[in-house]
C-alpha positions as a Python dict, from the first residue, in 0.01 Angstrom:
ca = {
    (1, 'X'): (0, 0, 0),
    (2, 'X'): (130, 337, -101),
    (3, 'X'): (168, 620, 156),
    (4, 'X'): (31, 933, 80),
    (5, 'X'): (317, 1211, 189),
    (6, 'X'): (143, 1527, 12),
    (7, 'X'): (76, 1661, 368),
    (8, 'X'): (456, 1649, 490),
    (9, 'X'): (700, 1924, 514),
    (10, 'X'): (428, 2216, 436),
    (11, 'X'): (404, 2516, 586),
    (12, 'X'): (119, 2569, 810),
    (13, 'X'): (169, 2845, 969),
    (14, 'X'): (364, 3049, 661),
    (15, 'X'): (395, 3412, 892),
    (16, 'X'): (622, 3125, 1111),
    (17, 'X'): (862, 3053, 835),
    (18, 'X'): (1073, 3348, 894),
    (19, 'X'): (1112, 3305, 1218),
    (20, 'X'): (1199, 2953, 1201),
    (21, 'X'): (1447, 2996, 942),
    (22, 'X'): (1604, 3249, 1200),
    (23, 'X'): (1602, 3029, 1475),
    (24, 'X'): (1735, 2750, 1235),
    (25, 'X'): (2005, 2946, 1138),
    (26, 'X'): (2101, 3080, 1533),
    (27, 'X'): (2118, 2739, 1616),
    (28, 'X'): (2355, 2634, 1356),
    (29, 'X'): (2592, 2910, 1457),
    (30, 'X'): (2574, 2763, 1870),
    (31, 'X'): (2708, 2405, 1763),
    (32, 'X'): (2941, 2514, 1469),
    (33, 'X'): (2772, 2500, 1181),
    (34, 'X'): (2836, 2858, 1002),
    (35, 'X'): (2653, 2980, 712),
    (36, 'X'): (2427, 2698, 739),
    (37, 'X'): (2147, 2856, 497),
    (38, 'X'): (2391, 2870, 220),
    (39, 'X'): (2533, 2516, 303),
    (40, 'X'): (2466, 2222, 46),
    (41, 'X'): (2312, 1964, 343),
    (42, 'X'): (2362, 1713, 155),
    (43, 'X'): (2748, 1764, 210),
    (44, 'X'): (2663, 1740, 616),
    (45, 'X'): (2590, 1434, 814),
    (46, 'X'): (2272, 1295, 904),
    (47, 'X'): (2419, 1413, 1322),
    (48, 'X'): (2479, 1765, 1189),
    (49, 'X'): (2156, 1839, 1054),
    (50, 'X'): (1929, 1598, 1287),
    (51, 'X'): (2112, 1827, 1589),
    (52, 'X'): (1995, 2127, 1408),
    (53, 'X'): (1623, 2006, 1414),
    (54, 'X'): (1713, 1867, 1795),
    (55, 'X'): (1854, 2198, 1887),
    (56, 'X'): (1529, 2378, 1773),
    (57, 'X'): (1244, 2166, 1911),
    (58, 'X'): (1463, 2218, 2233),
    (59, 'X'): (1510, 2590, 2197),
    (60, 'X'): (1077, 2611, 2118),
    (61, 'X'): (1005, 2365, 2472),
    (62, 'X'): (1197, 2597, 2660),
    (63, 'X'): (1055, 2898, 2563),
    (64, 'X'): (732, 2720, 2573),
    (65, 'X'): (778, 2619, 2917),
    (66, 'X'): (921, 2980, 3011),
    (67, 'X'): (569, 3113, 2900),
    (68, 'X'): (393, 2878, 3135),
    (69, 'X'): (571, 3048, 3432),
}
């Protein structure tokens, strides 16, 4: 049975996308990755850019979690 993956990677929130992409690219900078945007990813590891998406979902539960307080 074929999956259907038309709903993956879209933006649903497209007023977020700038801010993500700045928060993508602030995390890069923290563990080492400079001028990530411009970056081929396909020339980086799987652990470089699956810490990038780590690093983020972190970075969004902690400010989360500072906004519950």
């Amino acid at each position: 049975m074929a999956s259907n993956n038309s709903g993956r990677n879209r933006t649903l929130v497209p007023e977020a996308k700038q801010g993500l992409n700045r928060l993508k690219t602030e995390v890069a900078s923290e563990i080492g990755l400079q001028d990530y945007e411009s970056q081929d990813k396909g020339n980086l590891s799987s652990r470089q850019n699956g810490s990038v998406g780590g690093y983020m979902v972190k970075h969004m539960i902690e400010n989360y979690e500072q906004g519950l307080k």
